[in-house]
C-alpha positions as CSV (number, residue, x, y, z in Angstrom):
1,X,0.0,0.0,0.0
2,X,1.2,3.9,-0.2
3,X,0.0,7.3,1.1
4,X,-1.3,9.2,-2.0
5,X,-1.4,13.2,-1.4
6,X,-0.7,16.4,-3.6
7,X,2.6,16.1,-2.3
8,X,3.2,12.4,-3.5
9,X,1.8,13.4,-6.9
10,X,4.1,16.9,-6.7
11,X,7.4,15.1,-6.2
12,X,6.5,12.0,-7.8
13,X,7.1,9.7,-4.8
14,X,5.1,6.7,-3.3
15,X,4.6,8.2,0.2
16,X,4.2,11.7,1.5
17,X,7.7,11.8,3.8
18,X,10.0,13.9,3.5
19,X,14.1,13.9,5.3
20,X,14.4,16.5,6.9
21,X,18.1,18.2,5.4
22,X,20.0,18.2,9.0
23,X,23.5,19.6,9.6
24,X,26.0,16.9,9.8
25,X,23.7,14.2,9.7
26,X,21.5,14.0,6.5
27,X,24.2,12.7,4.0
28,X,24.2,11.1,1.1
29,X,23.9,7.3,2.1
30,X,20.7,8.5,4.3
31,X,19.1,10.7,2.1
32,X,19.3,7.9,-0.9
33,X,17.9,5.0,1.7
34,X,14.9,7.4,2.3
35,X,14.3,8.1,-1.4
36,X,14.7,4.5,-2.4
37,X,12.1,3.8,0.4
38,X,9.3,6.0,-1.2
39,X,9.8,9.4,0.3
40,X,12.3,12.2,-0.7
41,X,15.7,12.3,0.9
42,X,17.5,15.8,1.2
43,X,21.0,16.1,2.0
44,X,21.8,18.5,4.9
45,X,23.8,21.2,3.0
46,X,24.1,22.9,7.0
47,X,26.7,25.3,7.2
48,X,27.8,25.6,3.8
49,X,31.1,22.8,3.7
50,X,31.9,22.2,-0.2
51,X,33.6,18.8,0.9
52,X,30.3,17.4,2.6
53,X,28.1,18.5,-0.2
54,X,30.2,16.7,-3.2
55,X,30.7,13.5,-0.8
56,X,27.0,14.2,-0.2
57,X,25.6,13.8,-3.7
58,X,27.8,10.9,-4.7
59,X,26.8,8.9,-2.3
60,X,23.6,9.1,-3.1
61,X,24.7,8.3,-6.2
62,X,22.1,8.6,-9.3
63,X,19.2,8.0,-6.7
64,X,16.3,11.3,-6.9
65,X,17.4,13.2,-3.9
66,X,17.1,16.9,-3.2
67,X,19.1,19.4,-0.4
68,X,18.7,22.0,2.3
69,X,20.8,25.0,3.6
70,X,20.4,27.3,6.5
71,X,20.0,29.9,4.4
72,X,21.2,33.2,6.5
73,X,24.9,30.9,6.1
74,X,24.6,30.3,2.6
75,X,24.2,33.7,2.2
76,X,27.8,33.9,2.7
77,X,28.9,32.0,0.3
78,X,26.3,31.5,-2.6
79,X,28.0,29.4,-4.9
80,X,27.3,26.4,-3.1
81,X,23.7,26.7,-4.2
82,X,25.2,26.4,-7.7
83,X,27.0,23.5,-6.8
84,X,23.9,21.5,-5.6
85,X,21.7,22.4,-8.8
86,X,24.2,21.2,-10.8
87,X,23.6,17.9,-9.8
88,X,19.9,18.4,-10.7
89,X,17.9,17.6,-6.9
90,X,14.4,17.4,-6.7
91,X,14.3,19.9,-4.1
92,X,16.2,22.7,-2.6
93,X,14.6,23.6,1.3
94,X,15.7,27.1,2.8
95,X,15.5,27.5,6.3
96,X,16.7,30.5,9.0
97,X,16.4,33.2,6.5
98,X,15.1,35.6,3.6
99,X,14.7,32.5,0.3
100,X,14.3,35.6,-2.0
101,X,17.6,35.7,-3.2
102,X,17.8,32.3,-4.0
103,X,14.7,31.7,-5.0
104,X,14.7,32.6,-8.6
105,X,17.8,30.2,-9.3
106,X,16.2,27.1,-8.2
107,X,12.9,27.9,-10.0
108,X,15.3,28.3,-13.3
109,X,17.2,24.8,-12.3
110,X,13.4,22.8,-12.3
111,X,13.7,22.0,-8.5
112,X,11.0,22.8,-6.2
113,X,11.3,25.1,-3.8
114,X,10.7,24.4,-0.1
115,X,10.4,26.5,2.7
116,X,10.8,25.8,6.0
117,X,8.1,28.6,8.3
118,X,8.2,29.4,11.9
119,X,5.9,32.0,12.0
120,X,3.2,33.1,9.4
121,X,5.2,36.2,8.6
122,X,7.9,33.5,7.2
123,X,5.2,32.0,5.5
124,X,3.9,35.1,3.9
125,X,7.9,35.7,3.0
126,X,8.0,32.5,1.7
127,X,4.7,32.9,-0.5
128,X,6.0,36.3,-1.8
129,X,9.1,34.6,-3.6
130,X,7.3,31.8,-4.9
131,X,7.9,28.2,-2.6
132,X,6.1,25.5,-4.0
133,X,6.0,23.9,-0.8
134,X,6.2,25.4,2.8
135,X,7.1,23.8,6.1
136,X,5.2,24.9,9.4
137,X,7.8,23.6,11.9
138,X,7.0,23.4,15.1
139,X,8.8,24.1,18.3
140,X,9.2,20.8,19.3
141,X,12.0,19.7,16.6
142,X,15.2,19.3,16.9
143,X,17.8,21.4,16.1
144,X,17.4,25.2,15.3
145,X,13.3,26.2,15.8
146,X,11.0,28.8,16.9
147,X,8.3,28.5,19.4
148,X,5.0,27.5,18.3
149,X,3.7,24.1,18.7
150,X,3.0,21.5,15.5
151,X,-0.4,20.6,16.8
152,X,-2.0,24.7,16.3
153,X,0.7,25.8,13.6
154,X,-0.1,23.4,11.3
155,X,-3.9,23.7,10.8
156,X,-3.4,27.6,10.6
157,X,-0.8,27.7,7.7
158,X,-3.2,25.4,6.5
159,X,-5.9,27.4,6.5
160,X,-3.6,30.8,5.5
161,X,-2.6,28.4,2.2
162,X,-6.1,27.6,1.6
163,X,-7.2,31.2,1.6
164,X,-4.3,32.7,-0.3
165,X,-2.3,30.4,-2.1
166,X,-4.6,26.9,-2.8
167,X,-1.7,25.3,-5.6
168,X,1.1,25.7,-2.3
169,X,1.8,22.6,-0.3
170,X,2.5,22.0,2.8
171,X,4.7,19.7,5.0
172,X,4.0,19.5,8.8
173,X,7.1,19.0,10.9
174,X,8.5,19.1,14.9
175,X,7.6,16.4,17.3
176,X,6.7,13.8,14.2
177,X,8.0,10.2,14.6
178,X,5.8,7.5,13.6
179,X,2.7,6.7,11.6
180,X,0.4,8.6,14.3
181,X,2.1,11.7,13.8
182,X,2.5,11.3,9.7
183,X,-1.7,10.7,9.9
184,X,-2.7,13.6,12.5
185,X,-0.4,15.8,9.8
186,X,-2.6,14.8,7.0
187,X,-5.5,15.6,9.2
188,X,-4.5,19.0,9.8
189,X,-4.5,19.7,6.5
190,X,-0.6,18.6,5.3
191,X,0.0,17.5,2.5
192,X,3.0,14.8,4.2
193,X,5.8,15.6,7.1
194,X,9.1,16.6,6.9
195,X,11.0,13.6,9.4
196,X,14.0,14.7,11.4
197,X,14.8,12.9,14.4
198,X,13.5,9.8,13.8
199,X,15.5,9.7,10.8
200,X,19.1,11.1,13.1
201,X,18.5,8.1,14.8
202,X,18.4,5.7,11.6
203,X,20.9,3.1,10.8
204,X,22.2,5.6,7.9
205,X,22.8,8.8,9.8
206,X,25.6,10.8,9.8
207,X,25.1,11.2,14.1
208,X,27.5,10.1,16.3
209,X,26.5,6.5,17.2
210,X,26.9,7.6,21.1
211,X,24.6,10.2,20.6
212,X,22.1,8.1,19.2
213,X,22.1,5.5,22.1
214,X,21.9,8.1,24.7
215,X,18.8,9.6,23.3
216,X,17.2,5.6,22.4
217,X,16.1,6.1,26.5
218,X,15.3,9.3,27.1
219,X,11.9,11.0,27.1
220,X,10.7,14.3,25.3
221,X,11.0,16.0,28.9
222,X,14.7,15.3,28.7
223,X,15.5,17.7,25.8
224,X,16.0,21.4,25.9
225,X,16.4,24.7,24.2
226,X,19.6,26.4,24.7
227,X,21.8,28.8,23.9
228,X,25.1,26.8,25.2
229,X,25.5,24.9,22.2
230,X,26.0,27.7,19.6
231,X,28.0,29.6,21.8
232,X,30.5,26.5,22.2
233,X,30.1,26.1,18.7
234,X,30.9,29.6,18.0
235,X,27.8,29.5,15.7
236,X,26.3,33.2,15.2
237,X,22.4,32.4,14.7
238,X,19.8,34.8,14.6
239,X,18.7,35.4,18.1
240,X,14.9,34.4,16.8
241,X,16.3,30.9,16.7
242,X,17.4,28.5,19.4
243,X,18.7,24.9,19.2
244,X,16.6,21.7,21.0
245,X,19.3,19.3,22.4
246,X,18.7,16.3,24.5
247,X,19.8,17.5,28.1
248,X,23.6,16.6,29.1
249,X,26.3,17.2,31.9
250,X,27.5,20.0,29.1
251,X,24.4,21.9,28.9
252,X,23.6,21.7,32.9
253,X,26.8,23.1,33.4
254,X,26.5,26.3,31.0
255,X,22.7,26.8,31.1
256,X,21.9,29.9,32.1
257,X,25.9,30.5,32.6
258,X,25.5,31.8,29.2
259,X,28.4,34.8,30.0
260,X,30.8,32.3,31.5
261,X,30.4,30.2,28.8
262,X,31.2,32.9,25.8
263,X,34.1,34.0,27.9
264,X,35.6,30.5,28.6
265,X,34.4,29.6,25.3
266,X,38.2,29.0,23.5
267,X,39.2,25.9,26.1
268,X,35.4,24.7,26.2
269,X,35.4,25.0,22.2
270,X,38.4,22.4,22.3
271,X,36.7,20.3,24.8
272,X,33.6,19.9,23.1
273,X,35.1,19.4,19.6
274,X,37.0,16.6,21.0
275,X,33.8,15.3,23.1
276,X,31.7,15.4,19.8
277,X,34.4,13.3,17.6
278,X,34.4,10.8,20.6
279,X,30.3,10.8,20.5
280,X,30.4,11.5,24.0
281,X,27.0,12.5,24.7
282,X,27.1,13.7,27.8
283,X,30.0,16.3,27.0
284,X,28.9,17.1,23.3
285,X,25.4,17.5,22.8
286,X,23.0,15.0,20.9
287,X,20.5,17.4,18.4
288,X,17.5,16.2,18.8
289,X,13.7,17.0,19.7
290,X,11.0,15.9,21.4
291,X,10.8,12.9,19.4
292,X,13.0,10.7,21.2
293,X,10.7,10.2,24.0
294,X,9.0,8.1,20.4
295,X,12.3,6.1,19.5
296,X,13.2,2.6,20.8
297,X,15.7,2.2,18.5
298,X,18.0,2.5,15.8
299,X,16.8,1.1,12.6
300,X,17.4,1.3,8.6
301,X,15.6,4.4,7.3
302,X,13.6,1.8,4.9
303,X,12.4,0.3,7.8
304,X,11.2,3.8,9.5
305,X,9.8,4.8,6.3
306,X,7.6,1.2,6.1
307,X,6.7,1.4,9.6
308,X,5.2,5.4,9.4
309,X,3.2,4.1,6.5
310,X,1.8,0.7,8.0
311,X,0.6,2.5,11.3
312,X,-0.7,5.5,9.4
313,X,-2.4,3.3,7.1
314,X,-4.5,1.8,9.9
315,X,-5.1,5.1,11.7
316,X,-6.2,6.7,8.1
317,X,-8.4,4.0,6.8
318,X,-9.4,4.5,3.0
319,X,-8.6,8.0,3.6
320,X,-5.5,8.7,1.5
321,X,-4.7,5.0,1.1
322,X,-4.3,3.2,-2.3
323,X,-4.2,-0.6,-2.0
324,X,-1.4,-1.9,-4.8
């Protein structure tokens, strides 16, 4: 069986799941396991590193994938946009920033154009320049976020899309990790979900294997939104944005130590560098949302992708289901 939407039919995919394009962990070898399972897999162009995204795309080799930047950082250096449309993706996602600029190459290269929305001002933003597809992420994703929650965000963009721009799509995303969460999106009035820490914790991500297992146990109560890690990471993001982690001996200590932190911050830089290529995941921090309080282990992206569609299938019915 497969989940027919608009956004199956859009992308020409079998089911409405999307990779979400996460720094340092959405490569190539994921992002082609999530494709050749049905959805779309987008390779997690991050910070802008020329190295990952050409180790990136041929890994995936000449599966249909597509990429994402945080945009504010490709900004500084927008030739790595032309490097990922030369290898033809089926998407480009823009996240953390004004698309505008970019928006008008990707349209000329035949990808689609997703945006990833925090508030419906970014939505509007993201209407102006022309997105095919816009993300209302919640704040309970991992990684860099805003503060409104999936469950109310969703139905609104929804409704704003409806009212405004019927031909956009649009992808729910924050807090989504299983087959529930991929048919209460549809029910809102998605289109399909972007997926990203279910997928981090996939046999195929790029995430240290330590920081995988720690977060196997934990709960959603055990993540947080922090300043720390950017600081120790020397990462200057838009104050609008902060970064969910799953709570550790690092971010106890500097929580709310924020000063101490940017003032120690060359020795504690070193520290957590070396902690992170160790996947020590109580001294570098695992990036991850809510989500994990939903994972019980870590498993081939296929097998994540076949086990959202089963259980959404039987929570769904006939709605959206074809029978093959």
């Amino acid at each position: 069986m497969r989940i027919a939407t608009r956004l199956t039919e859009r992308l020409e995919i079998r089911h409405p799941i999307v990779l979400a394009p996460m720094a340092f962990t959405s490569g190539g070898i994921l992002a082609k396991a999530v494709s050749d399972a049905g959805g779309l897999g987008l390779i997690g162009g991050g910070y802008g590193d020329e190295t990952f995204l050409k180790t990136a795309f041929r890994d995936a080799g000449n599966t249909r994938v597509g990429a994402g930047f945080i945009t504010w950082s490709l900004a500084r250096n927008p030739a790595l946009l032309d490097l990922v449309l030369d290898h033809h993706p089926a998407a480009v996602m823009l996240s953390f920033g004004d698309p505008a600029p970019f928006a008008d190459a990707i349209g000329a290269a035949g990808s689609t154009l997703i945006c990833q929305c925090q508030t419906l001002d970014h939505v509007r933003a993201a209407l102006d320049c022309g997105a095919q597809i816009v993300v209302a992420q919640g704040g309970e994703a991992g990684g860099h976020g805003a503060i409104r929650g999936t469950l109310n965000f969703v139905p609104e963009v929804a409704d704003h899309l409806a009212a405004h721009a019927p031909d956009t799509l649009l992808l729910a995303a924050g807090g989504i990790a299983d087959g529930r969460g991929l048919a209460a999106s549809l029910m809102l009035g998605a289109d399909g979900v972007l997926v990203g820490t279910r997928f981090w914790a996939a046999a195929e991500s790029l995430a240290p294997e330590g920081h995988r297992q720690a977060a196997i146990p934990a709960g959603g109560d055990d993540t947080v939104k922090t300043a720390t890690v950017d600081i120790v990471r020397q990462k200057d993001w838009p104050k609008d944005f902060s970064i969910r982690v799953k709570r550790n001996a690092f971010t106890d200590r500097w929580d709310g130590n924020e000063t101490g932190l940017s003032t120690a911050v060359e020795a504690e830089a070193a520290r957590y560098q070396a902690a992170l290529e160790a996947g020590d995941a109580d001294n570098s921090a695992p990036i991850c949302g809510e989500a994990i309080g939903l994972i019980r282990s870590v498993d081939p992206a296929a097998a994540i992708v076949e086990g959202m569609v089963a259980d959404a299938s039987a929570c769904l019915g006939t709605r959206f289901v074809v029978q093959e």
